[in-house]
C-alpha positions as a printed Julia matrix, in Angstrom:
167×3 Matrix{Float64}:
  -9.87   19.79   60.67
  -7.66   17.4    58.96
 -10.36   15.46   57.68
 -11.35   18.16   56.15
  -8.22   19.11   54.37
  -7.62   15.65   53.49
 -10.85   15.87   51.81
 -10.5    19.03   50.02
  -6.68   17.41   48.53
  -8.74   14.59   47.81
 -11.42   16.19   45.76
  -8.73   18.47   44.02
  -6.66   15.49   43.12
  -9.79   14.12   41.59
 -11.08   17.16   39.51
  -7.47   17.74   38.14
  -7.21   13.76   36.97
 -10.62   14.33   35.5
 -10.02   17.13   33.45
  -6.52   15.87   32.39
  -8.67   12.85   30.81
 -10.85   14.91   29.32
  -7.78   16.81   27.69
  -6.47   13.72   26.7
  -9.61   12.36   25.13
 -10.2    15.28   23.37
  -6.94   15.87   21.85
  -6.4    12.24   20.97
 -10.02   12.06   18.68
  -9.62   15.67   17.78
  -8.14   13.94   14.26
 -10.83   11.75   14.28
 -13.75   13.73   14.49
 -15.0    14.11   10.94
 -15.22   10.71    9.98
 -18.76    9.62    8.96
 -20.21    6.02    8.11
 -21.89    5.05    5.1
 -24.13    2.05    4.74
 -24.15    0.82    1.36
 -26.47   -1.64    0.73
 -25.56   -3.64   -2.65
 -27.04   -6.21   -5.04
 -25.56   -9.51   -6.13
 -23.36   -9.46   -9.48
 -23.28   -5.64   -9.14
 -19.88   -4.11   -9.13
 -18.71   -1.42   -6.47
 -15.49    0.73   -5.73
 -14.27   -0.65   -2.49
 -10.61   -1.17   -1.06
  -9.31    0.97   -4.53
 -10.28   -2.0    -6.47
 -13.76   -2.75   -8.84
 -15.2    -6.03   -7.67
 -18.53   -7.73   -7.89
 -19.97  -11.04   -6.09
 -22.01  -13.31   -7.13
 -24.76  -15.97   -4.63
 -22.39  -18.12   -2.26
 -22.71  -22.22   -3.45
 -22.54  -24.65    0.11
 -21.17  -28.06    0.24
 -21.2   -29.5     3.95
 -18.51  -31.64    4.66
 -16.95  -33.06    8.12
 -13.54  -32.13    9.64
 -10.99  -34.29   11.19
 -13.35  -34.41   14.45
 -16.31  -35.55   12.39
 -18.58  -32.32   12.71
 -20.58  -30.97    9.73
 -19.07  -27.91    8.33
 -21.0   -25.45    6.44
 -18.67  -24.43    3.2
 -19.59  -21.3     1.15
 -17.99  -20.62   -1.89
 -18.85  -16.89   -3.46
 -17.75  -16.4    -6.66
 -15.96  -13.18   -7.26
 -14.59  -11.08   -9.9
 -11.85   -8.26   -8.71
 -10.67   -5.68  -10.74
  -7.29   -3.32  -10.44
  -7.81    0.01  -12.32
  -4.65    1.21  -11.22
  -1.29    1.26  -12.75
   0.6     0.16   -9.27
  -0.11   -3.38   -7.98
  -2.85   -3.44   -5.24
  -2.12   -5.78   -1.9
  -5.1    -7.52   -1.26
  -6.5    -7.21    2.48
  -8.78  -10.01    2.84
  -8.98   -8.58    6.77
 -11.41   -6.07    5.31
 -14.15   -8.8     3.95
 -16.48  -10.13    6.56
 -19.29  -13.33    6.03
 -22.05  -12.33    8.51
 -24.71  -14.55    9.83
 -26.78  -11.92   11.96
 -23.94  -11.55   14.5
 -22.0   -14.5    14.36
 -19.07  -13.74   11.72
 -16.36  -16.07   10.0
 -12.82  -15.67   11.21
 -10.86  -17.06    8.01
 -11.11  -16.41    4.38
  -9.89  -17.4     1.48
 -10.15  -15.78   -2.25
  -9.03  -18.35   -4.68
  -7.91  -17.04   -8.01
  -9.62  -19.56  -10.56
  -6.73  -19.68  -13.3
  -3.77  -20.04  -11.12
  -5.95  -22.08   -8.11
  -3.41  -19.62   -5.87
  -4.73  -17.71   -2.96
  -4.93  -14.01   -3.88
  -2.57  -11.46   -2.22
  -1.92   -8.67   -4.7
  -3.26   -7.97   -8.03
  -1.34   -6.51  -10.77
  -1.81   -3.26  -12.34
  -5.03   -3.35  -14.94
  -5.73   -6.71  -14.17
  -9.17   -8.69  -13.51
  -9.31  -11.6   -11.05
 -12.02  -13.82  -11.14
 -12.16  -16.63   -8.11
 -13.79  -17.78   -5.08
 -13.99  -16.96   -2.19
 -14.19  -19.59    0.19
 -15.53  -19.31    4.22
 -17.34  -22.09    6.38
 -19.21  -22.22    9.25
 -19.63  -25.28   11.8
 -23.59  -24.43   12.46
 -25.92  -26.01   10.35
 -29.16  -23.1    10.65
 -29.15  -22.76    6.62
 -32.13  -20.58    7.58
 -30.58  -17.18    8.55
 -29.45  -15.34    5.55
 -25.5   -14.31    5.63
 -23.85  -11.07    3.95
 -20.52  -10.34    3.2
 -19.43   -7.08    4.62
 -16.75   -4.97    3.21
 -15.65   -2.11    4.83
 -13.39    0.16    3.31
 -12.23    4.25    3.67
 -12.33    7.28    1.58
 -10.88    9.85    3.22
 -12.98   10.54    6.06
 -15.72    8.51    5.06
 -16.19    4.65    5.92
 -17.86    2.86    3.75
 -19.57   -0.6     4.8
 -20.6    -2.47    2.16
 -23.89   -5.08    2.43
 -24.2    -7.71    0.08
 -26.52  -10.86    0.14
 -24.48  -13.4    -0.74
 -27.04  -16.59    0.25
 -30.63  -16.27    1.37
């Protein structure tokens, strides 16, 4: 008899935890629910609306070189041109830009404003930047294409942005 009543407390315990998650789950994505993904496959040199600002890149140049250690490093440098339509400065979030060799990804990038040879964090109201961007990789397999990735939102939509930077 006890067993069975321990069971039965049991078993309630565990349906009422289960649908509490479930309530919790719900309500927490409820907010979240709309948002859709867009793939947007793009073209070299071809501008497109992404983070608020205009920008277009152009095919990534490599130069290996060796680190302190001695190992070949891969550098890419992807020229870039970035414009700010806007009439408030726009902080630059290089956290949104990802160089993507099938999965492997870079961790660190760079965007190097040409005239000022400055790393880029905000651009100023109707201004055009025009740079590099600057990643590197420590494998050598030149033989797997990369992309830059940019994701970026608008409103409920999340854009991902594809461009072939080096084939």
């Amino acid at each position: 008899m006890k067993k069975k009543l321990y069971l039965a407390l049991v078993l309630i315990c565990l349906i009422l935890v289960t649908a509490y998650s479930i309530y919790q789950y719900r309500a927490t994505n409820k907010n979240y629910a709309g948002y859709k993904l867009s793939i947007v496959n793009t073209k070299l040199d071809t501008p497109i609306k992404a983070l608020g600002l205009t920008q277009a890149f152009g095919k990534a140049k490599t130069e290996v070189v060796e680190d302190d250690m001695l190992n070949k490093i891969t550098k890419f440098s992807i020229p870039f041109t970035i414009k700010n339509d806007t009439n408030k400065d726009a902080t630059f979030h290089p956290e949104f830009y990802r160089l993507m060799r099938g999965e492997d990804m870079t961790q660190s990038i760079d965007f190097i404003d040409n005239r000022t040879k400055k790393r880029v964090y905000s651009i100023p109201p109707y201004t055009t930047i025009k740079g590099e961007a600057k990643f590197t990789y420590n494998d050598m397999n030149k033989t797997v294409p990369l992309q830059l990735n940019i994701n970026s939102r608008d409103g409920m939509t999340i854009n991902l942005f594809k461009i072939p930077v080096y084939k």
